[in-house]
Steps between C-alpha positions, in 0.01 A plus 500: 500500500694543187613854408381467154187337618426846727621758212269337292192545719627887585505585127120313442374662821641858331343401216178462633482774719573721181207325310270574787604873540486514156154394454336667795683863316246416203216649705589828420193768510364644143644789444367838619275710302632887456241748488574878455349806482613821367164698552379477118482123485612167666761250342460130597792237460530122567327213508101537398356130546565355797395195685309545821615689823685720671672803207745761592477844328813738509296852518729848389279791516722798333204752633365666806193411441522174743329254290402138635508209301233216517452246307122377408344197346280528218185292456161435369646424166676884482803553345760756589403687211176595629692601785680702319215646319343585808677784513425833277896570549802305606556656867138635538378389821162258463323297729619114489271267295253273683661222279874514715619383829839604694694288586684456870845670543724269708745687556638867389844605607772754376831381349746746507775327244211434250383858554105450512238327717458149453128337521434154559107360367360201535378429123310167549237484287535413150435819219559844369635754766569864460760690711366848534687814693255738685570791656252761590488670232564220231452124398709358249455147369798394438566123350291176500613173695375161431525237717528167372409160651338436873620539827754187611385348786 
């Protein structure tokens, strides 16, 4: 076989392996959502429509009061005003509305280098969402989701 002939074939076989390494990189996961807590309110960052499926949340709670995020669908044509609203104060702990549904934690784990627990839920159904913190003595709701577009698959 010619020596050319075989450099040739390295360099398009290097080539291609790049492309495909490349390509399969593009996958990447959205990015995570940061919610914090500092005991008079919560901040939300990231991403707030998002297609269908699994959604990491980065949770820092600067308090003692060990608060638990959840993350609840909103339906029957409710926005996340009126969740809002059914509240008489932000933080004042009130029985959930008939008109939401929680939604299933896949996963919840500490990450020490991000400094907060991270919790994985499965988001599947297209619509508004509301990412609440509830301790015992306090709900606050936080930030609306949407999720846009149905389920691949």
């Amino acid at each position: 076989m010619n020596l050319h002939k075989l450099s040739h074939q390295m360099v398009w076989g290097i080539l291609l392996t790049l492309l495909l390494v490349g390509c399969s990189a593009n996958k990447s996961q959205p990015e995570m959502i940061e919610v914090t807590f500092n005991g008079n309110g919560c901040a939300v960052s990231g991403l707030t429509d998002l297609p269908p499926g699994d959604h990491s949340f980065l949770f820092k709670d600067m308090t003692e009061e060990e608060m638990v995020l959840y993350v609840y669908r909103i339906v029957d044509g409710h926005t996340f005003q009126d969740m809002v609203d059914a509240q008489s104060e932000p933080g004042d702990l009130t029985p959930y509305p008939d008109w939401v549904r929680q939604q299933p934690l896949v996963d919840q784990t500490w990450d020490e280098a991000l400094g907060g627990e991270v919790h994985t839920f499965g988001l599947e159904k297209e619509g508004t969402y509301a990412i609440l913190l509830l301790s015992r003595k306090n709900l606050w709701t936080c930030a609306p989701l949407q999720i846009i577009g149905e389920p691949s698959g």
